[in-house]
MIFIVO-142813 format. One record per residue (C-alpha): x, y, z; residue in three letters. Coordinates in steps of 0.001 Angstrom, whole numbers, padded with zeros to 6 digits, always signed. Layout:
<atoms>
XYZALA;...
</atoms>
This chain:
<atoms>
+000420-004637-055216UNK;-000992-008103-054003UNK;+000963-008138-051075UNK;+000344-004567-050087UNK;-003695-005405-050650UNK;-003232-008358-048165UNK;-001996-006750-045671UNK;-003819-003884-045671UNK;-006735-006644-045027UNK;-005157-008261-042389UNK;-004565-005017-040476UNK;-008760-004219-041050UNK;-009702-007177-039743UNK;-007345-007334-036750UNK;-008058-003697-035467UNK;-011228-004884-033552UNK;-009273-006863-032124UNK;-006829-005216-030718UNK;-009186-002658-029599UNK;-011602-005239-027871UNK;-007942-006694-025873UNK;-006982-003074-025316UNK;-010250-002200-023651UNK;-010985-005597-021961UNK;-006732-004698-020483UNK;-008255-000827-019348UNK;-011348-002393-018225UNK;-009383-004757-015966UNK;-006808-002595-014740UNK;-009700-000301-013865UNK;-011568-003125-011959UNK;-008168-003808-010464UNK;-007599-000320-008955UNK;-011184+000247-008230UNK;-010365+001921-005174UNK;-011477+005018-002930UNK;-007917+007364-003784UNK;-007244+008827-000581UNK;-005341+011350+000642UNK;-004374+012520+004151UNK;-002688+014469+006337UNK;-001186+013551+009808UNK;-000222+009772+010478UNK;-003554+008497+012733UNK;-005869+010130+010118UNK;-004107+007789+007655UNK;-003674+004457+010028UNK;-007859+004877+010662UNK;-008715+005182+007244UNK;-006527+002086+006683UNK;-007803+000471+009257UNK;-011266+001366+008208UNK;-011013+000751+004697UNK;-009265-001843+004233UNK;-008852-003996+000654UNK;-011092-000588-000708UNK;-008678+002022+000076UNK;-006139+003079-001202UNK;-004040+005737+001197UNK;-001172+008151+000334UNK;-000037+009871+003457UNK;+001411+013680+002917UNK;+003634+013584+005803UNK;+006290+010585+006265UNK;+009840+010258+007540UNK;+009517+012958+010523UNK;+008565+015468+008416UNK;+007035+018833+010272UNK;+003826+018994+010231UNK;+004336+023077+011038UNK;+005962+024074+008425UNK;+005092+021445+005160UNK;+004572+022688+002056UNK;+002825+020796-000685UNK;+003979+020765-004301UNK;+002024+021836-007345UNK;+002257+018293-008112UNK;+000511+016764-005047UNK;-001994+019189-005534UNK;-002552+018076-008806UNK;-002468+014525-007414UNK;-004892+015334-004557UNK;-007456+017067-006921UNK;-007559+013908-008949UNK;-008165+011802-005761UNK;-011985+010755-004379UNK;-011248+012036-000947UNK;-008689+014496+000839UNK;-009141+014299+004848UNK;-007216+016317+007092UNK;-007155+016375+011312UNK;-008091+020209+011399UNK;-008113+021986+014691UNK;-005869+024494+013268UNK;-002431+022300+013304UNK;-002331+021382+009238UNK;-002085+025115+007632UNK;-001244+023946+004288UNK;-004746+021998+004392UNK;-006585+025228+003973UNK;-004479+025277+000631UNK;-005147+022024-000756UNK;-008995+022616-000081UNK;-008915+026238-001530UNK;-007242+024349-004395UNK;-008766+021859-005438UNK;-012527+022545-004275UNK;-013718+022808-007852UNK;-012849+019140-008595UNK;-014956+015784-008160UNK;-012645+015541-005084UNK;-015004+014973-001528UNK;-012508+017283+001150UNK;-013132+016230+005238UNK;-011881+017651+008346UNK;-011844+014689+009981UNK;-011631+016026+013819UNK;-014425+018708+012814UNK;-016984+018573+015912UNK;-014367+016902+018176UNK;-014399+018558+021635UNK;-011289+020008+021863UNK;-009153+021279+024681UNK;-009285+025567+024033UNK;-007122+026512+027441UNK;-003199+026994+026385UNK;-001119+024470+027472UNK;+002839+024418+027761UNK;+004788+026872+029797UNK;+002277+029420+030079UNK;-000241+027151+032225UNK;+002236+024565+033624UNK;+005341+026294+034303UNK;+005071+028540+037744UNK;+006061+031653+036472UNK;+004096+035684+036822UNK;+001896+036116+034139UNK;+003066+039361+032706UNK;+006482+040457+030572UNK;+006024+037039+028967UNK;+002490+037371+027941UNK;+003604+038648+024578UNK;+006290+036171+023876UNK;+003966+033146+025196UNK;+001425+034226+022790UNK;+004209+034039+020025UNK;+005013+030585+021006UNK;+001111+029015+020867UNK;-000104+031595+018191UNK;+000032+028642+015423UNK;-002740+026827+017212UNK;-004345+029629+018555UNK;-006259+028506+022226UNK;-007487+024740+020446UNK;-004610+022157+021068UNK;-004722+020316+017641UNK;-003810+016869+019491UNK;-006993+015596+019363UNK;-006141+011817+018716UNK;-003943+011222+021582UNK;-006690+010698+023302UNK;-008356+007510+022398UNK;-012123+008206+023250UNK;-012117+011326+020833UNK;-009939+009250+018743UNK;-013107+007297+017962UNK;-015109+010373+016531UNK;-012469+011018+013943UNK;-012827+007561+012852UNK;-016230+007382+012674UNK;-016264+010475+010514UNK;-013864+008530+008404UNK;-016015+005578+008435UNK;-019455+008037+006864UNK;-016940+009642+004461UNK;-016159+005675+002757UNK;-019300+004717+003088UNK;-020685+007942+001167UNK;-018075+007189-001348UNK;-018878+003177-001674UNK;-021926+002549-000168UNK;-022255-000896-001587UNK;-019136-002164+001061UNK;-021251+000117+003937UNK;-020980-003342+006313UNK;-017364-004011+005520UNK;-016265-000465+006689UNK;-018849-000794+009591UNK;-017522-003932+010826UNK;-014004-002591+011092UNK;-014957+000687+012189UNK;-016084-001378+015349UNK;-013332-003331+015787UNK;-011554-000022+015887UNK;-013474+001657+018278UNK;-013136-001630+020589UNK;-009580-001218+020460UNK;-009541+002592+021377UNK;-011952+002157+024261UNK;-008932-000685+025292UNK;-006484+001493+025099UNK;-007864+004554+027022UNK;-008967+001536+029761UNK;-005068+000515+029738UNK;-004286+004622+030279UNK;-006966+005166+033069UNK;-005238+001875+034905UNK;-001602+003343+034580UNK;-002328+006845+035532UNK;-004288+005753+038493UNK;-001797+003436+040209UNK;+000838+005783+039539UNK;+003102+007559+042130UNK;+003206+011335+040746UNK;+000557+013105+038317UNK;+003470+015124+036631UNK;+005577+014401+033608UNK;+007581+017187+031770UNK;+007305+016851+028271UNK;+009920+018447+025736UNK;+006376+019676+023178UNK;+003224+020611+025160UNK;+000974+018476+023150UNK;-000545+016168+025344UNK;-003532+018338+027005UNK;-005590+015648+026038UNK;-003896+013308+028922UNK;-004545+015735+030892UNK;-008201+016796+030656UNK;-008934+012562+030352UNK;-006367+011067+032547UNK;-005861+013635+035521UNK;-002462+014156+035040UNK;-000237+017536+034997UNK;+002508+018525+031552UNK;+005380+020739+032442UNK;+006055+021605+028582UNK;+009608+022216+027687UNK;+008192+024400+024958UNK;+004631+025180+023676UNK;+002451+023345+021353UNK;+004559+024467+018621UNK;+007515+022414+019077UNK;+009558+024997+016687UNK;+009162+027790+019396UNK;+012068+029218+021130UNK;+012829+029397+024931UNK;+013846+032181+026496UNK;+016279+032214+029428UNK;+014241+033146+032113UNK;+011419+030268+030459UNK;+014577+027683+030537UNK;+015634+028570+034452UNK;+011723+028260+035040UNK;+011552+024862+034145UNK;+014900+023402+035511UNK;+014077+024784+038949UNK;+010195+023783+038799UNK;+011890+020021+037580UNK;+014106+020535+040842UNK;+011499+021285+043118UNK;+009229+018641+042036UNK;+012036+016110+041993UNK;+011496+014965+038600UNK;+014083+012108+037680UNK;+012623+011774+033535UNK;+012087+014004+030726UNK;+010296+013167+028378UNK;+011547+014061+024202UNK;+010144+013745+020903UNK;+012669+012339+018364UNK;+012106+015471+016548UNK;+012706+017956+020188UNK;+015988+019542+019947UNK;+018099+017542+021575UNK;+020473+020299+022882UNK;+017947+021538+024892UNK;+017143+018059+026191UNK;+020663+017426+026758UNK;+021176+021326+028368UNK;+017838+020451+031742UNK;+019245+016248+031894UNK;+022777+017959+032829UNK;+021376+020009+035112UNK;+018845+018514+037417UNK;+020204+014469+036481UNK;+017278+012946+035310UNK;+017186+010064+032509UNK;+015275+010973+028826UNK;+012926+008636+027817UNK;+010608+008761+024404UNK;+007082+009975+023727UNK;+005745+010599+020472UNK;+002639+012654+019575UNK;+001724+010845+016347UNK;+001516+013423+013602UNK;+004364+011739+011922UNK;+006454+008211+011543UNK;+009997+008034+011161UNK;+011655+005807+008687UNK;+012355+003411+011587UNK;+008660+003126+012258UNK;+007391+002749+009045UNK;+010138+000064+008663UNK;+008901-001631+012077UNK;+005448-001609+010598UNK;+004567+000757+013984UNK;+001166+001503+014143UNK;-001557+003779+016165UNK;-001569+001448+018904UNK;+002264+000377+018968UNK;+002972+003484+019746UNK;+000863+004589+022267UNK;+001883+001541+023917UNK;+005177+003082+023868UNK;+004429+006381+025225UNK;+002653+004199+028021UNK;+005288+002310+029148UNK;+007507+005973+029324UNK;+004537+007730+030788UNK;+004432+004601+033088UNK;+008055+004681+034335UNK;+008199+008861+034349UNK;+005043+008983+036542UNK;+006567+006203+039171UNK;+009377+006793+041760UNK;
</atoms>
């Protein structure tokens, strides 16, 4: 009975304790991860807020491994996850349809939602083969509008172009700071570093596109309108802003003999374009494929290669530079 009595004093006397460790361990792992829980959508919105936020972030990108940003899906599970989150921040302009979803979702919660291109200027004419590809405006209307209904008339591109590329991140930049105002000069600091690098980068565009030989490039997804409008330069989409869209015969023979006439020698594809189709016009007129990417997404190659923003739309410059140039 002695024993048992001693013990059951030592316990007593040792539960403070443990509870004092346990909380001072919850405290510290709490101080640890005392981050701004992020969530976002397409891969700049993500590489901005990094950027941005630095050692007070702490990202989880949706969309990974050339995933389609068309037709995702989230799980109940990420919703769940996103709804316990500080901030879920999307591109908008009508390309992320399961964002609509997520907000719907999880708008009750303590969770602070942002359309992070909301108040961008954005490009409403269509582009693809209804604008760039000489063909009569009439049997097709129907299917053309099938092909670009996703986006409607807004191309949802909006960060390929580096100037507006700057208003999504300073929206990023208000929506950290409204979370932590306390590191408000940390995420201003980089913010501006940022936006010194994007004004760089459209001075490196404005340079190529202006020495170069042709203005046209034919592109296998019509989603760079936003070269177009900044740089002065002409897209002869394979297919419309929705990459997923179907051409028809008549579309196909449009393009190969506009590529003809214009005496094209590159085409440019998305490692996610159909490469059949890309394989079907090089056969046909001769010219060489080179790469472009539109962002939304990495592969698991770039992630690996630590590819950022910037690396690749270097990349797309050096293809844009050697498709506009004889």
């Amino acid at each position: 009975m002695r024993h048992f009595v001693r013990y059951f004093i030592i316990l007593v006397l040792f539960i403070p304790v443990i509870t004092a460790c346990t909380q001072d361990e919850n405290q510290a792992i709490k101080k640890h991860t005392d981050k701004i829980s992020i969530y976002t959508t397409l891969y700049p919105i993500e590489d901005f807020t990094r950027k941005i936020g630095g050692e007070y972030v702490e990202v989880t990108n949706l969309l990974s491994d050339g995933m389609d940003p068309h037709t995702y899906e989230p799980t109940s599970k990420t919703i769940v996850d996103i709804a316990e989150s500080d901030l879920f921040m999307y591109s908008g302009a009508g390309l992320e349809a399961y964002a609509e979803k997520i907000s719907k979702a999880v708008e009750s919660e303590e969770v602070l939602i942002v359309e992070a291109a909301k108040g961008v200027d954005t490009v409403h004419h269509g582009h693809g083969k209804e604008v760039t590809v000489s063909k009569p405006v009439h049997e097709n209307e129907e299917e053309d509008s099938h092909h670009n209904h996703q986006h409607g008339d807004k191309d949802p591109h909006v960060w390929l172009d580096p100037l507006r590329s700057i208003d999504i991140a300073e929206t990023i930049k208000e929506s950290l700071i409204s979370l932590k105002p306390e590191h408000k000069k940390f995420f201003q600091q980089n913010f501006q570093e940022l936006k010194a690098n994007l004004e760089a980068l459209d001075s490196k565009f404005h340079d190529v596109i202006h020495h170069a030989d042709r203005k046209q490039f034919v592109v296998s997804h019509a989603a760079y309108g936003y070269w177009e409008e900044a740089y002065g330069i002409k897209q002869i989409g394979i297919s419309g802003m929705n990459q997923n869209s179907e051409l028809s015969q008549k579309e196909l023979t449009n393009i190969i003999n506009e590529v003809k006439e214009k005496q094209i020698d590159y085409l440019l594809f998305e490692n996610t374009s159909v490469s059949n189709i890309a394989q079907l016009i090089k056969d046909e007129v001769g010219a060489t494929v080179l790469p472009i990417h539109n962002l939304s997404v990495r592969t698991r190659e770039e992630i690996q290669n630590q590819d950022d923003y910037f690396s690749l739309m270097r990349k797309n410059l050096e293809s844009l530079s050697t498709a506009l140039n004889d």
